[in-house]
Every structure is written in C-alpha cells, then in structure tokens.
C-alpha atoms as one frame of an Amber mdcrd trajectory, in Angstrom:
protein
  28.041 -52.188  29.972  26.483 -48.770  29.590  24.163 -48.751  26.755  24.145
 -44.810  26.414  27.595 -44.705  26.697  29.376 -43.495  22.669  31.379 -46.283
  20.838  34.344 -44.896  19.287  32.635 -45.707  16.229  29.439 -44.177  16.355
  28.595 -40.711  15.533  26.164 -38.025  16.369  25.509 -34.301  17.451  25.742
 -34.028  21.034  22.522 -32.057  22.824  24.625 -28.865  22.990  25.069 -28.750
  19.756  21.852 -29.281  18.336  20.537 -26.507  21.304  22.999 -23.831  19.269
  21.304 -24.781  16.322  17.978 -23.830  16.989  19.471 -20.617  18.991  20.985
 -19.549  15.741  17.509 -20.681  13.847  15.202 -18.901  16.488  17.520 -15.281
  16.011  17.138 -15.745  12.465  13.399 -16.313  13.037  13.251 -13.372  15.029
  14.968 -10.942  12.736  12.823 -12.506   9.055   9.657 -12.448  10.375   8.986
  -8.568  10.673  11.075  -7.826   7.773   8.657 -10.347   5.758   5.614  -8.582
   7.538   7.003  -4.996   6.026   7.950  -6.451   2.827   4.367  -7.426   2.356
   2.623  -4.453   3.208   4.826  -2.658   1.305   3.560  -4.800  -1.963   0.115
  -4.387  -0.510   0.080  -0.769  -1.151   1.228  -1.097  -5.012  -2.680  -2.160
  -5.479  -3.811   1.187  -4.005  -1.222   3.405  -5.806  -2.470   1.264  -9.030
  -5.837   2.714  -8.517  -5.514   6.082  -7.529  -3.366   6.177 -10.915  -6.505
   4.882 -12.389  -8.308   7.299 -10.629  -5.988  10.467 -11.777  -6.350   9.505
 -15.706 -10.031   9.159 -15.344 -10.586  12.425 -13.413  -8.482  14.619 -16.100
 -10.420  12.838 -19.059 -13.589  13.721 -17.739 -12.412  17.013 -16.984 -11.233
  17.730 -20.146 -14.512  16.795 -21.552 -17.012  18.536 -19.462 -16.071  22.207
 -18.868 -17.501  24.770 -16.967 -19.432  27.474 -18.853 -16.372  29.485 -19.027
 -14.808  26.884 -21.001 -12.304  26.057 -18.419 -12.361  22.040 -17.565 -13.397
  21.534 -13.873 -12.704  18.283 -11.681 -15.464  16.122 -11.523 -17.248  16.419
  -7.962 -16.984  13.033  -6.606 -16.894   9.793  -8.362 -19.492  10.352  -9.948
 -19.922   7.425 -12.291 -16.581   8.318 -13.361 -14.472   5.641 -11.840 -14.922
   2.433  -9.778 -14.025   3.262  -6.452 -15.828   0.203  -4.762 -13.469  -0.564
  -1.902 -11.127  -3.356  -2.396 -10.277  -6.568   0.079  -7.558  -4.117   1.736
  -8.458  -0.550   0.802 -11.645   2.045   0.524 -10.560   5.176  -1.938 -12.211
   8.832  -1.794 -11.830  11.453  -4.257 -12.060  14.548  -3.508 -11.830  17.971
  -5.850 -10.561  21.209  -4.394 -12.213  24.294  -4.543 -12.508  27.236  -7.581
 -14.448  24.905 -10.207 -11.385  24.913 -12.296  -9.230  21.930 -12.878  -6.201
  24.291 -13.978  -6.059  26.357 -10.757  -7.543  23.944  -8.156  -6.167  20.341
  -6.817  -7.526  17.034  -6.718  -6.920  14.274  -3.904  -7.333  10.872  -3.980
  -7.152   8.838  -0.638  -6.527   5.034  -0.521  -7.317   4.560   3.542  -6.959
   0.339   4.725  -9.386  -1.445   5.728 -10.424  -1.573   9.884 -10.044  -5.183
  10.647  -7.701  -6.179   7.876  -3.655  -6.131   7.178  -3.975  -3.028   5.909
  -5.239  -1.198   9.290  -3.849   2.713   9.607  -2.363   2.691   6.496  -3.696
   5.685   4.220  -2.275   6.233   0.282  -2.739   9.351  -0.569  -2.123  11.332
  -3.993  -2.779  15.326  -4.770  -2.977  16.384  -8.324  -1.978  20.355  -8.225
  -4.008  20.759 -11.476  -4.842  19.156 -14.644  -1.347  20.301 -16.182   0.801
  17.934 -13.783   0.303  14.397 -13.008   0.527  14.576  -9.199   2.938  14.397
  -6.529   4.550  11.503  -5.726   1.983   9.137  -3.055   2.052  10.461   0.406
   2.345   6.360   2.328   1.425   6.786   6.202   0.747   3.906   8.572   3.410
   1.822   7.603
C-alpha cells in the first residue's frame, strides 16, 4: 500500500493549485507595492505644502507691518526671524523675495526641496506668491 497515494476520503489542494495561488498573490504583490510607495509620498508632501502655507501667511503679515519708506509693504528678505524654516525629517524650505522692494508688484517663492538620503530624495514643493493681493499659485510638485 502506497502511503502517498489519496483516499477517496481525504481532501487537500494539490501542488498545482497552491503554485497558482501564490502566482496570483506575487502579481498582486507586484502591482500594490509601487502604488503604496506613490501613495505615500504623495501624503509625504502634504507636510511641506502645510508649511509653505505657514510660510505665505507669515510673510504677508510681516509685510503688511513693516513697509518701505514709501509706505508700500515689502516682502521680508529671508526668514528672517519671521518663520521657522528649520528643515524637517523629509524636507529643507527656502524663501526667497523677488525683486522691486514692493510686496504688491514683486513675487515671493517658497521652496520645500527633500532631503538627500531620505524618502523624499528629488522631490522639490514649490509655491510663488505673485504679490501680497493673491494667495499664490497652486504648489508646483516635481520629483514624484
């Protein structure tokens, strides 16, 4: 009597079977995993958009506040005290104010640029505020 041989009462998955089940499993594997990868990056770059909007608020405040001797408000120069920009676990951000030393004629960028060595690698955020009248074009994402 073969003792690998199948009773008529005994039941099981035969090795085909269970070797189209983790075919199916591995595709499915194969497809999720870099979706995931861009799903999370994607949510990744909510925290720099987050903080450039932080950055935009606290750049026309102090703009309103400290004119130029015209009278006209002016973007502040740099950070300047004005806002945190200490760089994050995934981003460093940059502000930088565009030329004419008025806030209503010139534009104001703020870049969110990812880390070198982290999951965030190439990807740049970046946000231009025509002048202190409109709240900015939509973020410019690259590196995704």
């Amino acid at each position: 009597m073969n003792r690998f041989r199948k009773q008529p009462n005994q039941k099981g998955f035969t090795m085909v079977e269970l070797m189209v089940v983790v075919v199916i499993v591995g595709v499915l594997s194969a497809v999720a995993v870099p979706m995931y990868s861009k799903y999370i990056k994607n949510a990744r770059v909510s925290e720099a958009t987050g903080k450039i909007g932080e950055v935009v608020t606290a750049a026309k405040s102090w703009a309103i506040e400290n004119p130029n001797t015209v009278g006209n408000p002016i973007w502040p120069s740099g950070a300047g005290g004005i806002v945190d920009l200490t760089q994050s676990d995934l981003f460093t951000y940059a502000i930088t104010a565009g030329g004419g030393g008025n806030a209503n004629t010139s534009a104001l960028t703020i870049q969110a640029t990812g880390r070198g060595g982290r999951k965030m690698r190439g990807v740049t955020v970046t946000i231009t505020v025509p002048n202190i009248n409109r709240n900015g074009n939509p973020p410019v994402v690259a590196g995704l």
